[in-house]
C-alpha positions, 0 to 999 in steps of 0.5 A, spaced: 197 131 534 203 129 539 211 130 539 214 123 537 221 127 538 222 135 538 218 138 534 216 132 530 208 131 531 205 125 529 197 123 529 197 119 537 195 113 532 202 113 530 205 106 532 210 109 537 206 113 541 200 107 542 208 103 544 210 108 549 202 107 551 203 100 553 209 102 556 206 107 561 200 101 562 206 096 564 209 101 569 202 102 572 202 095 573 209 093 575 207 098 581 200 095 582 204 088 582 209 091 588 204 094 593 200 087 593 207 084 594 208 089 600 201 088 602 202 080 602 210 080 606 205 084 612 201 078 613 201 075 620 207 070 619 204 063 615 198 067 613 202 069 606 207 065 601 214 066 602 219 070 597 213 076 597 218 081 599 224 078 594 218 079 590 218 087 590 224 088 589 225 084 583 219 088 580 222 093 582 228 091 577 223 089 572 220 097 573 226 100 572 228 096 565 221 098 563 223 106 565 230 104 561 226 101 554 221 108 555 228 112 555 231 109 549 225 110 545 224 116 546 231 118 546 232 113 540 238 111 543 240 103 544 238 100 549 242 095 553 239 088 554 236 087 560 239 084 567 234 082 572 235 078 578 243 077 576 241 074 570 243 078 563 239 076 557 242 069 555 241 066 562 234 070 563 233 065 556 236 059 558 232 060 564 226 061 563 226 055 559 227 051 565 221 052 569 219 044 571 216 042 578 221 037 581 215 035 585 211 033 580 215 028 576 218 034 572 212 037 569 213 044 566 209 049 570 202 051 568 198 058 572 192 056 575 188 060 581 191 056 587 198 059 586 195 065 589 194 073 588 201 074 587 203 069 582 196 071 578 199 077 578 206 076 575 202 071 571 199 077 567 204 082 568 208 076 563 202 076 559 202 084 558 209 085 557 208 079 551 203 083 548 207 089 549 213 084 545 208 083 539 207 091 539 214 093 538 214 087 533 209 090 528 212 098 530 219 097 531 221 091 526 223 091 519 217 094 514 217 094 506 218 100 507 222 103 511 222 109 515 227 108 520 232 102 522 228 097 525 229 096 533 231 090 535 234 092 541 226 094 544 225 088 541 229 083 543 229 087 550 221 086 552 222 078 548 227 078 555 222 082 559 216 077 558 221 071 559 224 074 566 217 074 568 215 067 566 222 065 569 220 069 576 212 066 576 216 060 576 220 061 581 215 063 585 211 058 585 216 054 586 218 056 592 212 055 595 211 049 593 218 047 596 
């Protein structure tokens, strides 16, 4: 048994305690993305693809939004949709739907292993705040049976997270193709 909220125990198979799991898992790796981001600015100049800096401090958003949604669940307080890199929600959405190569005749962006550590990174970084997303879904959305209001404050704010992410992979491949 763990505390869910005070001095309500819960089985730790509860949704909400393998959610806020994920959410720890996501943070771990948020800094882990920021350390090889780090390490990829300190190569010798044009051994490193450009925007690795930029890149940390946009985890660094991306770490703080994932502290805000932990803080909200476990508070059960609201959470306020993200705004991450000057962007609030319905820009991230819009933008993140915008993800074409110039160069390449338009095409839509698609990961492969030639764009580099850093955007392998992000890349998974957007898969497992996906997963995450689908987890609050099943935890947070409506039920037949209800036992607390759904959250679709959590949900909607992770949907926003992978597609933040998604745009930012983006924009760094982008960048280094220019």
């Amino acid at each position: 048994m763990t505390s869910l909220s005070g001095a309500n125990l819960v089985p730790k198979t509860h949704g909400r305690i393998a959610f806020r799991g994920v959410i720890d898992t996501l943070e771990a790796e948020v800094i882990e993305a920021q350390v090889l981001a780090t390490e990829r600015s300190a190569c010798p100049k044009g051994s490193a693809g450009s925007g690795e800096k930029d890149i940390c401090a946009c985890l660094g958003e991306i770490l703080e939004y994932l502290r805000a949604v932990i803080a909200s669940e476990v508070k059960e307080a609201p959470l306020p949709p993200p705004v991450l890199f000057g962007m609030d929600a319905g820009e991230i959405h819009r933008r993140s739907h915008e993800v074409f190569v110039s160069g390449a005749g338009g095409k839509p962006l698609l990961p492969a292993c030639t764009d580099g550590p850093v955007a392998a990174r992000l890349n998974t970084l957007r898969a497992k705040v996906r997963e995450a997303e689908l987890l609050a879904v099943r935890v947070f959305g409506p039920t037949d049976v209800e036992e607390a209001p759904p959250r679709e404050d959590i949900i909607l704010g992770m949907n926003r997270l992978s597609s933040a992410l998604w745009w930012l992979y983006c924009d760094y491949v982008r960048r280094k193709l220019e």
